[in-house]
C-alpha positions as CSV (number, residue, x, y, z in Angstrom):
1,X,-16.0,-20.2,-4.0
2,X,-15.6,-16.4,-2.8
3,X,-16.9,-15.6,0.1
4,X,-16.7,-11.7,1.4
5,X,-16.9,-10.4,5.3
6,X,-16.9,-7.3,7.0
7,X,-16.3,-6.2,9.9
8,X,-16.2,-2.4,11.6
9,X,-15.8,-1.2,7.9
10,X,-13.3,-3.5,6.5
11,X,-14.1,-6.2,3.7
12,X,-12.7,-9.1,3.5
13,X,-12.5,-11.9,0.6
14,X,-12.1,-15.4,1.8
15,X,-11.0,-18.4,-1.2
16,X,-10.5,-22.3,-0.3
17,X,-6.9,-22.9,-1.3
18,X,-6.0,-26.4,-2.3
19,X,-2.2,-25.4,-2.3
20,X,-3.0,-24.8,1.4
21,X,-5.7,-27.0,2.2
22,X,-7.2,-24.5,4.1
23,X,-9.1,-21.1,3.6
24,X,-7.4,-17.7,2.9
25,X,-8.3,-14.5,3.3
26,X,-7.3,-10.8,2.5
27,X,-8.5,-7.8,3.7
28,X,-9.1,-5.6,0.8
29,X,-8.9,-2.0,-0.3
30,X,-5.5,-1.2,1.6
31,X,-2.7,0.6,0.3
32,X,-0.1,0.3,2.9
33,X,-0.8,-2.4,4.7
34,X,-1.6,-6.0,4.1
35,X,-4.0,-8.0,6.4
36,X,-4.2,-11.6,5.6
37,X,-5.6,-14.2,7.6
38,X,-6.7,-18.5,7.3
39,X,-8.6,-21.0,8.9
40,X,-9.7,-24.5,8.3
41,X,-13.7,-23.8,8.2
42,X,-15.3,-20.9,6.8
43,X,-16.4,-19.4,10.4
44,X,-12.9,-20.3,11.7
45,X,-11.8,-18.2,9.0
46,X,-14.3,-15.3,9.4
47,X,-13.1,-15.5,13.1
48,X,-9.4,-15.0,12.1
49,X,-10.9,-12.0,10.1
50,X,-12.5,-10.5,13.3
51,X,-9.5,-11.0,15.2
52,X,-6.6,-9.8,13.0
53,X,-8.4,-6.4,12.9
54,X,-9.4,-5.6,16.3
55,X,-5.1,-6.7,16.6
56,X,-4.6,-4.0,13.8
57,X,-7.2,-1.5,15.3
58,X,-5.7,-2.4,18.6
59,X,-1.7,-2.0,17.5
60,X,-2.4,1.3,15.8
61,X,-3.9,2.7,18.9
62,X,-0.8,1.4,20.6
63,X,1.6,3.3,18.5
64,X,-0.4,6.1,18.2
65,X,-0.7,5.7,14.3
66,X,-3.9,6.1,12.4
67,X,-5.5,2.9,10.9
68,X,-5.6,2.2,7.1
69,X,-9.1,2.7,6.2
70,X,-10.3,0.5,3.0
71,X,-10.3,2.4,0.1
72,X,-14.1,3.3,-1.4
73,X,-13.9,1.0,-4.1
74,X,-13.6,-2.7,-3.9
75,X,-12.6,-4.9,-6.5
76,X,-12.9,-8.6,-6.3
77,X,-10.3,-10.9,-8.8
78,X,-9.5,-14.4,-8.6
79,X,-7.0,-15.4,-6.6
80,X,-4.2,-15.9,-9.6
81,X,-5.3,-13.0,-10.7
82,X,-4.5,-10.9,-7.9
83,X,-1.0,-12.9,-7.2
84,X,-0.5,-11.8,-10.8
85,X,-0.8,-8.3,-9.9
86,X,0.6,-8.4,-6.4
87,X,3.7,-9.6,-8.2
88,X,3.9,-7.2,-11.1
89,X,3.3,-4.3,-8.0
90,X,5.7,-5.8,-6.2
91,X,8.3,-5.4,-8.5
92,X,7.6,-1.6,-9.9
93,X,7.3,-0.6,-5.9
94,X,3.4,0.2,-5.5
95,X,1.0,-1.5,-3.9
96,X,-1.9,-3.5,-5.9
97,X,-4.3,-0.9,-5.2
98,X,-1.6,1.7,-6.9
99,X,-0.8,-0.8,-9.7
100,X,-4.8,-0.9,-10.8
101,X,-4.7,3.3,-10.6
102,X,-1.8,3.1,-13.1
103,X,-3.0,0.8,-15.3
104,X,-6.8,2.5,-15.3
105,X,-5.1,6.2,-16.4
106,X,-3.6,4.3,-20.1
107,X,-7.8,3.4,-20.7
């Protein structure tokens, strides 16, 4: 099951992991920073969601940085699927976001 959230203009995609026995979730369309979140219901997570923005929203303003905003395009993969390429990014030193825009320039 995927289930996608938003909140103040930031989507979020929210997976039941058995490894965790609990709900993830991941904000997506970020390129410099990650926003990850979990709960034990769906609202619980959805609530994690809401908080661990307005704490990004809330830090930023703090340090006088501007947020992150999503990028316009939002792709969902499965979960192994986007470890995959969280990996692979990982190890050339871009960001998944990055790591799709490289590999969609060889099409």
């Amino acid at each position: 099951m995927n289930h996608t959230v938003q909140y103040k203009g930031y989507t979020a995609s929210i997976e039941y992991s058995d490894e965790d026995a609990c709900y993830v979730g991941h904000v997506m369309g970020m390129d410099r920073h990650r926003i990850a979140f979990h709960g034990n219901t769906i609202e619980e997570t959805h609530s994690a969601f809401i908080e661990m923005i307005d704490f990004y929203l809330d830090t930023c303003a703090e340090e006088g940085t501007e947020p992150e905003r999503p990028s316009a395009i939002v792709v969902l993969l499965p979960t192994s699927l986007y470890l995959e390429a969280s990996e692979k990014a990982e190890h050339k030193g871009l960001t998944v976001p990055k790591l799709i825009a490289e590999a969609l320039t060889v099409i």
